[in-house]
C-alpha positions in Angstrom: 128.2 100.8 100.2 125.5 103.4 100.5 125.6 104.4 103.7 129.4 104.9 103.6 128.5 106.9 100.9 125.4 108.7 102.6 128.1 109.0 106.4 130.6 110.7 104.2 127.8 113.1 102.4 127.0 113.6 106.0 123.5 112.7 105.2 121.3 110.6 107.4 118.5 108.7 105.2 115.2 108.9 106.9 112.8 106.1 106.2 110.9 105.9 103.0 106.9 106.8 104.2 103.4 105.3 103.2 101.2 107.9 103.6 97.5 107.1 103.8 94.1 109.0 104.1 92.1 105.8 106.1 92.8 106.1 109.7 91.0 102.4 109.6 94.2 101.6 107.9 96.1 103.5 110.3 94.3 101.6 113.2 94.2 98.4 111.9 97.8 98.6 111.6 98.1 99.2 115.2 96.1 96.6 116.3 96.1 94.2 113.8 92.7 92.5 114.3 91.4 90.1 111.5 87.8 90.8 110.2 85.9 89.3 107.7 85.5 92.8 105.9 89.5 92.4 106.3 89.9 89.2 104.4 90.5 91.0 100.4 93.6 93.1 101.6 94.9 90.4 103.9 97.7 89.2 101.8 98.9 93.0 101.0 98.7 94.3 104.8 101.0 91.4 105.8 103.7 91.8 103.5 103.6 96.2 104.2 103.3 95.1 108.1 106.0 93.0 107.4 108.6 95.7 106.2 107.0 98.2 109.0 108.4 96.1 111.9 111.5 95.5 110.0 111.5 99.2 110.0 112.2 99.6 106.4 108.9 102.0 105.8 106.5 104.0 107.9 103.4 104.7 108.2 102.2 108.0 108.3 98.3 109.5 108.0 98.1 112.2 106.2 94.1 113.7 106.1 92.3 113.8 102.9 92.8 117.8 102.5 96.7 117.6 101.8 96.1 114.4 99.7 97.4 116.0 96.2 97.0 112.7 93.9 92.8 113.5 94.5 93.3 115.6 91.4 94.6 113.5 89.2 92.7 110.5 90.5 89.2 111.3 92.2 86.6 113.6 90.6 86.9 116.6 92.8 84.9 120.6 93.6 85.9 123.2 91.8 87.0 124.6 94.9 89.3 121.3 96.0 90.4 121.2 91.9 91.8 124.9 91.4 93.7 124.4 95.1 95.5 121.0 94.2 95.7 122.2 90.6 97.7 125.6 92.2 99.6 123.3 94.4 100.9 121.5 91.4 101.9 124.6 90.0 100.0 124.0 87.1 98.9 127.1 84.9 96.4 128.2 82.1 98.5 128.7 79.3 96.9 130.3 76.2 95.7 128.6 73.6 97.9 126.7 70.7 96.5 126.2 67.6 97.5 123.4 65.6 100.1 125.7 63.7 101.8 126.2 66.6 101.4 130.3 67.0 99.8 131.4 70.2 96.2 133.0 70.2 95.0 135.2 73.4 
């Protein structure tokens, strides 16, 4: 029913992408040796491999630089913090007091 929908729409659904920092990840996916520093993400690489050769998802690196989620879950620079904070369109508002009237 969808992709009648999405044909008329003349839209073409691209696959939904994983997008990772590890190029170890990246690799390993590509040659999918098993090592015993492996063994604790086994179970979750196998059922994401699994849905990459279906072709459901991708696969994609993306380097640490362009990784946007560092801010909200890595303790960054200051430099690294205001350029992802930007990014995120995130501003300095003034302050609110607990009245609710704006001081500058």
């Amino acid at each position: 029913m969808a992709n009648f929908i999405f044909n008329e729409l003349h839209i073409h659904p691209t696959l939904p992408k994983f997008f990772s920092n590890n190029l170890g990840v990246i690799l390993l996916r590509a040659n999918p040796i098993m090592h015993s520093r492996t063994k604790h993400f086994q179970l979750d690489m196998h059922s994401v491999c699994h849905y990459i050769q279906k072709k459901k998802v991708s696969l994609v690196h993306l380097p640490t630089r362009y990784q946007v989620d560092d801010v909200l879950t890595k303790p960054l620079s200051m430099s690294s913090f205001t350029h992802f904070r930007d990014k995120l369109m995130v501003v300095i508002n003034p302050t609110i007091n607990l009245k609710g009237m704006l001081s500058m």
